[in-house]
C-alpha positions, 0 to 999 in steps of 0.5 A: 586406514581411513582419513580422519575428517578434518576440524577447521582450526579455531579458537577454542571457546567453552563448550555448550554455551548459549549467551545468557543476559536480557535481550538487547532492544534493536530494529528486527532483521528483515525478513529471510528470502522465501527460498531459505529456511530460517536457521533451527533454534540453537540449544544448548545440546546443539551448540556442543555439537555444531562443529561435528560434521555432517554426513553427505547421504542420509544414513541408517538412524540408531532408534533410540531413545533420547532424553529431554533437553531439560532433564540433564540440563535443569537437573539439580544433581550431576549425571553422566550426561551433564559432565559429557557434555560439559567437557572441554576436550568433547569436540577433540573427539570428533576428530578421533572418530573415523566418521569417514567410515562409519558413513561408508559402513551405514549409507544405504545399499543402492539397489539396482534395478535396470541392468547389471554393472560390471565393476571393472576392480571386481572380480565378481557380479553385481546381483540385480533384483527385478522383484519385490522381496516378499513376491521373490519369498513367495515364489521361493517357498512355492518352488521349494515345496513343489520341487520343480524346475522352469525346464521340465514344468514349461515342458508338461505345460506344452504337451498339457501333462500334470507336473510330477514331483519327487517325494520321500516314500518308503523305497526311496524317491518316488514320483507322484502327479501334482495335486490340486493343492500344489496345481493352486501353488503353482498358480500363485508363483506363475510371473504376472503381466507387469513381471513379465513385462519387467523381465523383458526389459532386462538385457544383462546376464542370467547370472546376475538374476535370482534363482526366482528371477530366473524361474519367472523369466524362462516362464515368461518365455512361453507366452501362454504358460499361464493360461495352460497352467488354469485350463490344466488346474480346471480339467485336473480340479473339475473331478473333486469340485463336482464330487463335493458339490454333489455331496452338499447337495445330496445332503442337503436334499436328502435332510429337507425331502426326510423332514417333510415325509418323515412319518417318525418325526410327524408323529413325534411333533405332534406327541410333542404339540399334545405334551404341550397343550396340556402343560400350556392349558389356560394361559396364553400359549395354550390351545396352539395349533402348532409350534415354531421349529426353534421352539424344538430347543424350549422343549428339550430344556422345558425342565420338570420337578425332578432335577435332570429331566426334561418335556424331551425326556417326558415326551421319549420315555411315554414313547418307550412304554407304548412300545413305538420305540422306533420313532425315537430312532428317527435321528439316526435316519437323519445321519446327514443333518450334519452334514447339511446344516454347513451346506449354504445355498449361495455358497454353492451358487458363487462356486458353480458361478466362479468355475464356469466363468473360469472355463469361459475364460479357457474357452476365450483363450483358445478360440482366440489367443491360445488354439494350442488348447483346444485339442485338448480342452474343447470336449472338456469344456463342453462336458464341464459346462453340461455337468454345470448345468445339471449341477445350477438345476440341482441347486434350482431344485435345492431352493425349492426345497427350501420354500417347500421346507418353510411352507411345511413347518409354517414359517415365513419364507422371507425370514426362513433360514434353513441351515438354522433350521438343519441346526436346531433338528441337528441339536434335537438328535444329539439331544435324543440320544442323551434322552434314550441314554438316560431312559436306560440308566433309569431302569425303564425296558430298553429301547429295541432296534427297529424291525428289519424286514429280512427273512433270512434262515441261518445256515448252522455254521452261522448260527453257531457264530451267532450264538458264540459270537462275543464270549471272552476273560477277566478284567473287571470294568466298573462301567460295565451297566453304562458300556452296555447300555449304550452299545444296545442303543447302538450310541457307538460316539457316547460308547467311545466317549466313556473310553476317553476318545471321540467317534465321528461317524461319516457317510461314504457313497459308493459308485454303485449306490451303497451308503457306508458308514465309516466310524473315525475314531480320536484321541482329541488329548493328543489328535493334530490334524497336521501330523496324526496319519490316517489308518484304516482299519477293516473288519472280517466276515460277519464282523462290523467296526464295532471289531476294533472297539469291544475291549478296553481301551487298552485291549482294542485295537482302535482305541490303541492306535488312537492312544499312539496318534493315529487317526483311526478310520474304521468302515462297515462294509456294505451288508453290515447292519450299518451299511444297508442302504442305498442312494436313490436320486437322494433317498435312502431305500433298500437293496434290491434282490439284485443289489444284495447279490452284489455284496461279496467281498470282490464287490468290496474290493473294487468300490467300498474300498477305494470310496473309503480311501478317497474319503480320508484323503480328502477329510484329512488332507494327509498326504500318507495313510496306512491300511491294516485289514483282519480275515476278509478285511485283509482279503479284499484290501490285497484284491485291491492293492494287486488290482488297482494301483491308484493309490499305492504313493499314498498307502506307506504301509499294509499290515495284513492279518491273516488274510483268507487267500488260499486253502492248503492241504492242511485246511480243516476237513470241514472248511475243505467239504464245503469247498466240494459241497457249495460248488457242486450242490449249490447250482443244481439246488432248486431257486426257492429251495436255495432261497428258503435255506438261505433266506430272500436274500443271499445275506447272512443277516440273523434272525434277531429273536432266534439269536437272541433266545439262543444266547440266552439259553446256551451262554447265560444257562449253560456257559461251557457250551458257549465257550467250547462253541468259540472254541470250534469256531475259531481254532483249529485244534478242536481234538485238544478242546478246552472249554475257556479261551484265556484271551477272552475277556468273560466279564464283558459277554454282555457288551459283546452280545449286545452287538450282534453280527455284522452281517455280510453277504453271503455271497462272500461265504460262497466265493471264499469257499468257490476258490479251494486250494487255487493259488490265484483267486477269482471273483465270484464265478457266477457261471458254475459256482451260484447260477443266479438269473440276470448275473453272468461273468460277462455281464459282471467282468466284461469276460467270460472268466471272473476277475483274477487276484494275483497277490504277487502284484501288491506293490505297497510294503506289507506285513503279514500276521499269521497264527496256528491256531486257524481254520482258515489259514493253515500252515502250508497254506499261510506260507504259500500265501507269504512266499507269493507277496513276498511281504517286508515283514512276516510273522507266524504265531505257532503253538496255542496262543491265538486263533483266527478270530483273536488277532483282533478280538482278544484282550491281549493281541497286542501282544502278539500282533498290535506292537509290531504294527505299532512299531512298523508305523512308528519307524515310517513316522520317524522316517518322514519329517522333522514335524512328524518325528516331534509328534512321535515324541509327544505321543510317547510323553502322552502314553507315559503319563497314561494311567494304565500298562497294556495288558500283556500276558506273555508275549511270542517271539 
């Protein structure tokens, strides 16, 4: 027990008395030495407690609140206080308190900075603290999320290899290079000078430093860690820097270059300037050589007498009666304003300026300071800076533009902005579109799409697609008239906006030029850019994204995935009407002959699809994607996967359905003749006959007004044709023909003609039908299949042979989905492909339920295919952590307050 604090024995005198009485009159006291301090004045609180003792260090203080002197004392009643105070026996407490210890308990630790005691008593170590405590925090979590220790990072930083890390992936741990982010983290936890120099001055033992102290001091060790760390972050960081300013620029130039050789967008100025005039004419404004580019805005609210309509819709619908409807689709040719109006100039100047001094400071270091770098980082740097200066004329040429794009639309170069300039042409096709959206709710003829000059002749199985695509079953949609007036207007955002989700469309430019139009489509209500898992989804042969979307919002895949919190990607391969255009040194233009040539389905594979990949990962940031493909869709994702290993850390799942990778004997003996007809007929087909079957280019893009009067006569006249066509199409079993498809909706044929097909080389149809019964693919045998001048294997390949796929050598977790009802994937054929991948999760669909096209179009698949998917996703989710699995519930919360079920028919085991 502690010793009490001993009182000084003493006459006891009542307590809390301060001498009261006038002042006696007296010679006032000399003044006190400088070097004292007169005595505080005693109060009557004060005297009670001037016996208590006083602690021999300051102590930790009780942050209360204290009462003012003059409201216990002057108080006409009692209170607590008064009466405590007031006690004669209150100094016997001071006594009783062990105040000895309540010191000990409360005096500040002494923290110990210079060296380690060993306290002779004690049995344990002393901890010292070099650090800081919130640099040691930040250190701490670094470590903790990067998962590393001193050992093995010192050892990469030495040999120059990017650190690895353990994460969580499907099969367990696995090992996976750090990124740009955790290579920024590590350089934040990196010692600093004045740490480094702090650790070399401590002498005790390691044992006594934190686990933070430690990492710093075994860093410190290695006197050019830090330098190594920044050349390693600039060479692993330099690859996705130019890639984004290249994107900014492309952009950026693209939208100024479109804006000044428009011929749409000049003749819709001036259809504008004209509208004015007149409504000007007599005042002021009137007679006006030319208007202001914010003035776009005026315009577009310029209100008539009519509620609702404004000059902008005045202007688009005397556009429309002329018959000049392409100039309204000039918006859609700006895809990139977007995009454009975010790019800042100086922005992109500071970057170019911040990463080469960067890499000045690396050269510095290994010329003088750090030669170990040079072997490694000499030829970068001197690549990088070249790329730098290419990119500084870039941005040279980029501010040209600038002055070019004022001295267009007559503004002052001095005051001109031109992000607000992107901004205002941005707002006008965001107001276009509502304006051609209410030109078709006012019963005005429909906008048609702009002629595309591809004079292509259809072969008759894709004629027979053509006029059969899209017939379906019977749900009624009050919306039906709205649905299919945008989907004309090819409007897939306000198409998806009446469905209750937002659709962004992105541009995705492929290696090798094409321009891909990727939709991605959310459920904001429910959407975290945190937690909510990418899934790309990729269409099938002659199909588009507008695949997953054609159905109600309980019935289409897309929109399904984004009700369960996915963030939907959904990419139009290259040949499809929305990816038909090439980058050229930042124009748009056409494919050459020789570039359609190169649009079949292993040309996908090697650069559509990874574009794609790269595209979500860096939009998203999400470190884990899933990847689900139908027919070609699923064929060229397995190319890929089996080929390029890339991405397999990132890719937890692949639900595949009904991929085309084999012909069995059980193929239909049409799909089999043509593996025999193609082949051997093709090459000894003369060029301009090929040509004229086949059209000027090998790409199966339809006759609009062939296919258009061919639907209207055989599905609108006569619809059991229509529907038995679908039929033959699509299944298999055409001796048990029947005439209606009970998974097809019937009532929404208008919304699925409205969308015609996709397109798609048809060089892919030529390499499908090259492989017959192989059990390993190939690419496209330019040397025997389809002999085209200027294309041989070596040329595409490198080798004499064509590009080989053995699906036995995807490494991500698959599952596969199969139905009976395939003309492409019979039974044998669909169970040699199983046992060749050997997928996590297999499932064949026997008897009538679903054909070929079905898994994806039918109102009721997910029924049969979609929940199993949804629920492989889901069990990966809960497998991740805590953040996500929280998701997961929120997600079932927001499904349950849903005011629909999901439409299921039955469902096969």
């Amino acid at each position: 027990m502690s010793a009490a604090v001993e009182i000084r024995p003493q006459n006891r005198a009542p307590p809390c008395k301060v001498p009261s009485g006038p002042p006696v009159s007296a010679p006032p006291p000399p003044p006190p030495p400088p070097s004292i301090q007169p005595a505080p004045r005693m109060t009557r609180t004060s005297s009670c407690f001037e016996l208590l003792p006083k602690p021999m260090s300051r102590l930790r203080t009780v942050n209360w609140s204290k009462i003012p002197e003059n409201v216990v004392w002057t108080s006409g009643d009692s209170n607590i206080w008064k009466e405590i105070l007031d006690n004669p026996n209150l100094q016997d407490e001071f006594a009783h308190l062990d105040l000895q210890g309540l010191e000990q308990l409360f005096a500040p630790r002494k923290i110990l900075r210079k060296q380690e005691l060993v306290d002779a008593r004690s049995p344990y170590l002393l901890k010292v603290s070099l650090l800081d405590k919130s640099r040691a925090m930040q250190i701490g979590v670094g470590l903790r999320s990067l998962k590393i220790n001193s050992t093995v990072l010192l050892e990469h930083l030495r040999e120059f290899k990017v650190p690895r890390k353990l994460v969580e992936g499907s099969k367990g741990k696995v090992a996976r290079k750090f990124d740009e982010l955790d290579l920024r983290t590590l350089e934040d936890i990196m010692p600093t000078d004045e740490e480094v120099q702090r650790l070399k001055g401590f002498t005790g033992a390691e044992e006594a430093l934190s686990p933070e102290e430690r990492f710093c001091l075994d860093i410190s060790r290695f006197q050019d860690s830090r330098i190594h760390l920044e050349a390693l972050t600039l060479h692993e960081s330099f690859d996705p820097f130019t890639e984004s300013l290249r994107k900014k620029l492309d952009s950026f130039t693209m939208s100024a270059k479109w804006l000044m050789e428009s011929s749409y967008l000049a003749d819709f100025m001036k259809r504008c300037l004209v509208a004015g005039n007149f409504l000007n004419s007599g005042s002021y404004a009137g007679n006006a050589p030319g208007f202001r580019m914010k003035d776009l805005s005026t315009i577009a609210e310029c209100k008539s007498n009519q509620a609702d309509f404004t000059l902008l819709d005045f202007v688009v619908r005397g556009l429309a009666e002329h018959d000049r409807a392409g100039l309204l689709l000039f918006h859609r040719e700006l895809s990139q304003i977007d995009a454009a109006r975010r790019v800042s100039l100086d922005d992109v100047r500071e970057d170019i300026a911040s990463f080469r001094a960067r890499l000045r400071r690396v050269k510095n270091a290994f010329e003088k300071n750090a030669p170990g770098l040079r072997i490694h980082m000499s030829d970068f740097v001197e690549s990088a800076e070249r790329k730098l200066e290419t990119f500084s004329e870039s941005l040279t040429a980029a501010q040209d533009l600038t002055a070019k794009l004022a001295a267009w639309f007559c503004e002052d170069p001095k005051t001109f902005d031109v992000e607000e300039c992107f901004s205002v042409f941005h707002a006008l096709c965001q107001k276009l579109s509502a304006s051609i959206q209410l030109l078709n709710k006012s019963k005005v003829p429909h906008l048609v799409r702009p002629y595309q000059a591809l004079t292509t002749r259809m072969k008759l199985v894709l004629l027979l697609f053509a006029i059969s695509a899209r017939a379906g079953g019977d749900t009624f949609f009050p919306d039906l008239e709205e649905e299919k007036a945008v989907v004309k207007d090819k409007d897939f955002t306000a198409y998806a906006k009446l469905h209750g989700m937002n659709l962004s469309i992105h541009d995705v430019v492929t290696p090798d030029g094409w321009i891909l139009e990727v939709w991605r489509v959310r459920n904001m209500e429910i959407f975290d850019p945190e937690v909510s898992t990418p899934v790309i989804l990729g269409h099938g042969f002659l199909g588009t994204a507008f695949d997953f979307l054609w159905n109600l919002r309980n019935e289409s895949a897309a929109f399904i995935l984004a009700d369960n919190g996915y963030d939907v990607w959904l990419p139009n391969w290259r040949g499809t009407h929305f990816s038909d255009r090439i980058l050229d040194e930042g124009r748009r233009r056409k494919p050459t002959a020789e570039e359609y040539y190169r649009g079949g389905w292993q040309y996908m594979a090697e650069f559509d699809f990874p574009s794609v990949i790269e595209e979500v990962l860096s939009t998203t940031e999400q470190s884990k994607i899933y990847v689900a493909g139908h027919s070609m869709g699923g064929t060229l994702m397995s190319a890929f996967l089996c080929t390029n290993h890339t991405y397999d850390s990132q890719i937890s799942h692949f639900a595949a359905l009904a991929p085309v990778m084999r012909f069995g004997f059980d193929t239909p003996p049409l799909v089999l003749a043509a593996t025999l007809i193609v082949p051997v007929i093709g090459p000894l087909l003369p060029t301009f006959l090929f040509k004229l079957i086949l059209g000027r280019q090998l790409f199966a893009y339809p006759d609009e007004d062939l296919i258009a009067r061919a639907r209207s006569v055989v599905c609108t006249v006569v619809p059991v044709i229509c529907h038995a066509i679908v039929f033959i199409a699509t299944r298999r079993d055409v001796q048990t023909l029947r005439f209606i498809d009970p998974h097809m909706n019937t009532t929404r044929i208008d919304i699925y003609e409205a969308e015609e097909l996709g397109g798609i080389g048809l060089i892919s149809g030529v390499d499908f039908v090259q492989q017959k019964r192989d059990v390993i693919w190939s690419a496209l045998d330019w040397s025997s299949t389809y002999r085209q001048p200027g294309f041989t294997n070596q040329e595409e390949y490198g080798s004499e042979t064509p590009t080989q796929y053995d699906f036995a050598d995807i490494d991500v977790p698959v599952s596969m989905f199969y139905v009976y009802n395939d003309p492409f994937n019979g039974p044998s054929s669909a169970q040699g492909v199983i046992d060749t991948v050997q997928p996590t999760f297999s499932k064949f669909i026997d008897g009538n339920r679903l054909s070929h096209n079905d898994i994806v179009l039918a109102f009721d698949s997910r029924c049969y295919i979609l929940d199993d998917v949804l629920v492989t996703f889901g069990n990966l989710e809960n497998e991740m952590d805590e953040a996500h699995r929280s998701y997961r519930s929120r997600v079932e919360n927001h499904l349950r307050g849903l005011p629909y079920e999901n439409g299921c028919v039955g469902k096969s085991s």
